[in-house]
Backbone as a ProteinNet text record, in pm:
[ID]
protein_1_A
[PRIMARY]
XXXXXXXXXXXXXXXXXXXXXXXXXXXXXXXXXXXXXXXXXXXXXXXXXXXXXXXXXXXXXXXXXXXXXXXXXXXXXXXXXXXXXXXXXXXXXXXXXXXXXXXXXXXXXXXXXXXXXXXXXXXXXXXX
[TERTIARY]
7135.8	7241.8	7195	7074	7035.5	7011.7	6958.3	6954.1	7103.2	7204.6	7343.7	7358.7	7343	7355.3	7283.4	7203.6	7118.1	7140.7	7192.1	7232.2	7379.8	7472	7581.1	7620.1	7514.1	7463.2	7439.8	7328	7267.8	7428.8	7447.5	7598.4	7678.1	7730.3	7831.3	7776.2	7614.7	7577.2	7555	7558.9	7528.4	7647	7740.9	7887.1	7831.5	7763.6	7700.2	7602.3	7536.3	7398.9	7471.3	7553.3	7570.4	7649.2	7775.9	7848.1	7741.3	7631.1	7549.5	7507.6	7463.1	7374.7	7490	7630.7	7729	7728.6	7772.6	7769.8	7652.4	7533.7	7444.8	7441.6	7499.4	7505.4	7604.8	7739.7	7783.2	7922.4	7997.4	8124.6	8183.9	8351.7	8436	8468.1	8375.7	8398.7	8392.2	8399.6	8388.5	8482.7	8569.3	8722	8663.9	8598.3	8480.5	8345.8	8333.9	8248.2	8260.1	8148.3	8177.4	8261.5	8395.3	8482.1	8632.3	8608.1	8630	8667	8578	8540.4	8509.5	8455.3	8474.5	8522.9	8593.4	8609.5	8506.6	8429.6	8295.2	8206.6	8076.7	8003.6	7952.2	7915.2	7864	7714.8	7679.4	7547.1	7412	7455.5	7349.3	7310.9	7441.9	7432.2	7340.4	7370.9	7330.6	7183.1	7114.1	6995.4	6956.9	7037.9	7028.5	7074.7	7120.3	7134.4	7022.3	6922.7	6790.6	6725.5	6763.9	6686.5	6737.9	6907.6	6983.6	7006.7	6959.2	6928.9	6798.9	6698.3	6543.6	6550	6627.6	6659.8	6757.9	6843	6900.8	6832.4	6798	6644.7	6605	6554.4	6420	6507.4	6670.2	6740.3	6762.1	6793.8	6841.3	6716.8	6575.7	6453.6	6437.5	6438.1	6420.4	6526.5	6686.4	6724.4	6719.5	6691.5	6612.4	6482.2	6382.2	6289	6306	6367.8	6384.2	6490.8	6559.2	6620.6	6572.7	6426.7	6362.4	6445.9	6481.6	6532.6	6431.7	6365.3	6195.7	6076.7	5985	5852.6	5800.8	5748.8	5675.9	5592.1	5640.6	5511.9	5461.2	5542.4	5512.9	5462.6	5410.4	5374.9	5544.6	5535.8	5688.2	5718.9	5613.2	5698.9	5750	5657.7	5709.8	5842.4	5853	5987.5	6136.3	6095.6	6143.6	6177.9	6092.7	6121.8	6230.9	6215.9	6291.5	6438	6426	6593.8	6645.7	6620.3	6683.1	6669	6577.3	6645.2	6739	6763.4	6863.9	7037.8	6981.5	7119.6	7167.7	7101.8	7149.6	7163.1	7138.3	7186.7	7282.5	7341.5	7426	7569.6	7532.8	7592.2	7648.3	7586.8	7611.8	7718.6	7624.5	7692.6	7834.4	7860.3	8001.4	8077.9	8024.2	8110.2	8153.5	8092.4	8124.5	8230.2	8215.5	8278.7	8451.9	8422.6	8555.4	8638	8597.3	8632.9	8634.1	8622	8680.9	8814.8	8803.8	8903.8	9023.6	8896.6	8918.8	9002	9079	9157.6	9126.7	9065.2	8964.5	8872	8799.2	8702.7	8715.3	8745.8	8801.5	8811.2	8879	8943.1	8880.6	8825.8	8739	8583.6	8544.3	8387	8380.6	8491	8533.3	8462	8540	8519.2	8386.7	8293.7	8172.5	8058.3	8083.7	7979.2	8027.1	8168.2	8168.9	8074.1	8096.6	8038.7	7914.9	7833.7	7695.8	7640.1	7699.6	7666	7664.3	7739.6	7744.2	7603.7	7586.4	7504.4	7372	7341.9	7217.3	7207.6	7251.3	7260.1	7206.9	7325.6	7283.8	7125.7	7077.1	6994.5	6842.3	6857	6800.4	6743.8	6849	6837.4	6768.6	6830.3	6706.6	6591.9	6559.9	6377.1	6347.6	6387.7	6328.2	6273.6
12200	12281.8	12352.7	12399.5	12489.8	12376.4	12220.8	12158.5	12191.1	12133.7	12101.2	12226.9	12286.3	12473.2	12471.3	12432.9	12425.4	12288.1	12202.1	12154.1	12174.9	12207.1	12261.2	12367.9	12489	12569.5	12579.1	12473.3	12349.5	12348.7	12237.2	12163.4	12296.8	12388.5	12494.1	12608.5	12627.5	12705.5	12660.1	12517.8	12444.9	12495.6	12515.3	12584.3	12660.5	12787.8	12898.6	12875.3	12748.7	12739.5	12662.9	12595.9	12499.7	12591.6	12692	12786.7	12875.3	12926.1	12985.5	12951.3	12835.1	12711.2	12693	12699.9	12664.7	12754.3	12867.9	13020.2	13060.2	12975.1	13048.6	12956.4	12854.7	12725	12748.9	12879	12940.8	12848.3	12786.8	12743.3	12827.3	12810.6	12890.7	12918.2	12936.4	12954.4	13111.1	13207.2	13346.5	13389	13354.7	13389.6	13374.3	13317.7	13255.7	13348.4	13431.3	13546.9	13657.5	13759.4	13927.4	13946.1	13925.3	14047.1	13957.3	13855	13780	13864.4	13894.4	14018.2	13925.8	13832.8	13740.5	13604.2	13546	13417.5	13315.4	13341.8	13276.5	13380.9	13391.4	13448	13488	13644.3	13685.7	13562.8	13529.2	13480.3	13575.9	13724.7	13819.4	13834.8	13774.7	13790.2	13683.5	13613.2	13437.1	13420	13502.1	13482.4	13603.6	13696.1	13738.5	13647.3	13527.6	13449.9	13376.6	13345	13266.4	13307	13459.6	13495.7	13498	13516.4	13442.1	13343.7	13244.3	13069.6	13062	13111.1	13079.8	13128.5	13273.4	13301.1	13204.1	13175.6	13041	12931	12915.2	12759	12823.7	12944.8	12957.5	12968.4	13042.2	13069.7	12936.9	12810.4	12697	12640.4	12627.9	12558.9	12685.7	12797.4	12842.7	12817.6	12788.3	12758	12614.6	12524.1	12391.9	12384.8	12478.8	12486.3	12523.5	12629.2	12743.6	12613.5	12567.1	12459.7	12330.3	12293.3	12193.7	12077.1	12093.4	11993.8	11920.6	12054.2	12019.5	12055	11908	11950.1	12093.3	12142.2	12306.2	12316.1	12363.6	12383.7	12525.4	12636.3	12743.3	12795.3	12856.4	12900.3	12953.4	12944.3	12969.8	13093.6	13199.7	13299.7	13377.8	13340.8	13382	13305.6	13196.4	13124.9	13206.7	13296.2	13314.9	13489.1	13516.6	13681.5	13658.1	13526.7	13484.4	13451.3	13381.7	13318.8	13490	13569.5	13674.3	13747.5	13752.2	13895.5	13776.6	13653.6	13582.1	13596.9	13602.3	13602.1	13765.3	13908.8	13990.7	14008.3	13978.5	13992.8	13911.7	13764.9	13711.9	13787	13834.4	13930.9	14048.6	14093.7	14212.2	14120.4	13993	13959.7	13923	13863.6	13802.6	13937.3	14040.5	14147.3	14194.8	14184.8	14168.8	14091.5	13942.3	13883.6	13894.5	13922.3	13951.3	14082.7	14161.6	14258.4	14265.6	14101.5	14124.6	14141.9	14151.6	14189.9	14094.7	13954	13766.2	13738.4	13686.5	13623.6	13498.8	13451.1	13297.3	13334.6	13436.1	13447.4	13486.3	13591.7	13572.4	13470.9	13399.2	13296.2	13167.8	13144	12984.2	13054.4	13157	13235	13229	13293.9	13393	13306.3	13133.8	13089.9	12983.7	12981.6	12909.6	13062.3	13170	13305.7	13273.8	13317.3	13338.6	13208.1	13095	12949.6	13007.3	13004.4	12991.4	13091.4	13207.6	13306.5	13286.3	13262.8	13236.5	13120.3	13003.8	12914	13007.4	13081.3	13135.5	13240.3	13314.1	13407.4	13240.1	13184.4	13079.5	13053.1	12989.9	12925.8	13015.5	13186.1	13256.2	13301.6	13314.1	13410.4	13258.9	13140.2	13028.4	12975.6	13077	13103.7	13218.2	13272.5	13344.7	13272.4
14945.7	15002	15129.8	15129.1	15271	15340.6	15374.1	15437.6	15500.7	15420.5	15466.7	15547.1	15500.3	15568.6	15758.3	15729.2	15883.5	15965.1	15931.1	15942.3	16064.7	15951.6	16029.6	16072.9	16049.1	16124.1	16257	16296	16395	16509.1	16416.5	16491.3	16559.3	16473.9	16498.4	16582	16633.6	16698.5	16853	16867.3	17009	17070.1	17076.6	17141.5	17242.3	17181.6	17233.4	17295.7	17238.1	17360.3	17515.2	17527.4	17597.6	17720.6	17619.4	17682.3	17767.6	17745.7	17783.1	17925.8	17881.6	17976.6	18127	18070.9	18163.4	18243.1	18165.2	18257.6	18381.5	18299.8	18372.3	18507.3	18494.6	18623.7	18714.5	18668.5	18734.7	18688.8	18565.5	18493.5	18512.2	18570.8	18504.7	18369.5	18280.2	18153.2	18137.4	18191.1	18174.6	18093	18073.3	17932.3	17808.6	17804.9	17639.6	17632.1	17731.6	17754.8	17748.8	17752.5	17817.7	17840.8	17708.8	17662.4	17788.7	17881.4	17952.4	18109.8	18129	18240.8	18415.9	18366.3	18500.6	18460.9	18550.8	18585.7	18548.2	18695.8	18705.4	18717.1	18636.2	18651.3	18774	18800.2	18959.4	18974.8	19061.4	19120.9	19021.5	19064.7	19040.5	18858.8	18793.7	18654.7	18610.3	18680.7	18579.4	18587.7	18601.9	18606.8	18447	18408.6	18291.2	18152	18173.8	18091.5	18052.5	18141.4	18074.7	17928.9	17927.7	17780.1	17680.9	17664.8	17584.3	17572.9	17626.5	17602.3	17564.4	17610.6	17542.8	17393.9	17343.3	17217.7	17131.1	17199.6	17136.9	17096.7	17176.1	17100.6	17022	17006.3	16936.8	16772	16822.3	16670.3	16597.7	16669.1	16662.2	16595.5	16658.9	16619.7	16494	16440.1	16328.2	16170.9	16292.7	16126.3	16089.7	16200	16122	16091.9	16119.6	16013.8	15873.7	15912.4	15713.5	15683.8	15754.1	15608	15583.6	15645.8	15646.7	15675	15774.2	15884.6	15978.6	15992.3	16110.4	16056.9	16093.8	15997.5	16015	15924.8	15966.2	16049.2	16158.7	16277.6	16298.4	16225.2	16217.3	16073.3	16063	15917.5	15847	15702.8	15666.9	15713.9	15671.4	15645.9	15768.5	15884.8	16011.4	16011.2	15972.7	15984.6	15928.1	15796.8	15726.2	15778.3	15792.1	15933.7	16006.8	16102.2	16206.4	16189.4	16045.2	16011.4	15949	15857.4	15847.1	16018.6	16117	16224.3	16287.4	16270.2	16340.4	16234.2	16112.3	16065.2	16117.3	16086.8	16151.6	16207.4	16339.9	16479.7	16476.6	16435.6	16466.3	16400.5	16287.7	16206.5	16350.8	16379.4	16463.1	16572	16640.5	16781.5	16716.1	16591.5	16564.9	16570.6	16520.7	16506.7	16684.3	16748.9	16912.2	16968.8	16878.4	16983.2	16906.4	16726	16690.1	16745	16825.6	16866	17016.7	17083.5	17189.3	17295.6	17391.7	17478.2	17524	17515.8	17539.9	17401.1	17431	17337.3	17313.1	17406.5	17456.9	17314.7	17383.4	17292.6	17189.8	17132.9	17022.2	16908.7	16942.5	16903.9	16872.7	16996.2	17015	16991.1	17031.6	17004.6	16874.9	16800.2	16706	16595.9	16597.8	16487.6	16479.4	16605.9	16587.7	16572.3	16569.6	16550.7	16372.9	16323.5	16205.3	16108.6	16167.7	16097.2	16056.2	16232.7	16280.2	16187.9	16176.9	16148.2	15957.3	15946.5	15738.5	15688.3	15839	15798.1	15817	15909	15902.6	15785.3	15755.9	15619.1	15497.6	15460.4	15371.1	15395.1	15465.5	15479.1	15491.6	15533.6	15527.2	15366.9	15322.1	15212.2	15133.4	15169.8	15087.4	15112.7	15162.3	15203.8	15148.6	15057.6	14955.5	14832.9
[MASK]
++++++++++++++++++++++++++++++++++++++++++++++++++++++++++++++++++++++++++++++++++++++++++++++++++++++++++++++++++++++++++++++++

């Protein structure tokens, strides 16, 4: 079951990495963003996106470890640190994006945070 969990965890969290990746290349995807506050991202912003994409891999490469998707290259239990501060924070960010301004977001954010977010809890708590 936590395979399946990280798994489509996996699948339902690439949205956000890719959305990220777009923004930061300067997409009109800003409605699917920050509350949908720009269009296209300013020039001066998109360079604050690199560390919310390097954290994205790292959330993405942790919940296919803890659900043994990917051989263990880290020791578990650091693995296992990592998938719980990722399920709470995602916990927190869904609560962000359900309370945004974007109806875009909202909406289309709304329901790959709530997924992403239930698969990392699952798959966390089965690394106990």
């Amino acid at each position: 079951m936590f395979f399946i969990a990280a798994i489509i965890g996996a699948i339902v969290f690439l949205p956000s990495i890719v959305l990220n990746i777009a923004l930061a290349c300067g997409a009109p995807l800003g409605m699917y963003a920050m509350n949908g506050r720009h269009k296209v991202v300013p020039k001066e912003i998109r360079r604050a996106f690199v560390m919310p994409i390097i954290l994205q891999f790292v959330a993405l490469f942790t919940i296919l470890s803890a659900g043994h998707v990917l051989p263990e290259t880290i020791p578990f239990g650091i693995i296992r640190i990592l998938a719980f501060f990722f399920a709470v924070y995602l916990t927190f960010y869904t609560a962000t994006v359900l309370f945004s301004l974007s109806a875009k977001e909202r909406h289309v954010m709304g329901f790959f945070a709530i997924a992403s977010t239930i698969c990392f809890w699952i798959v966390a708590v089965g690394t106990i």
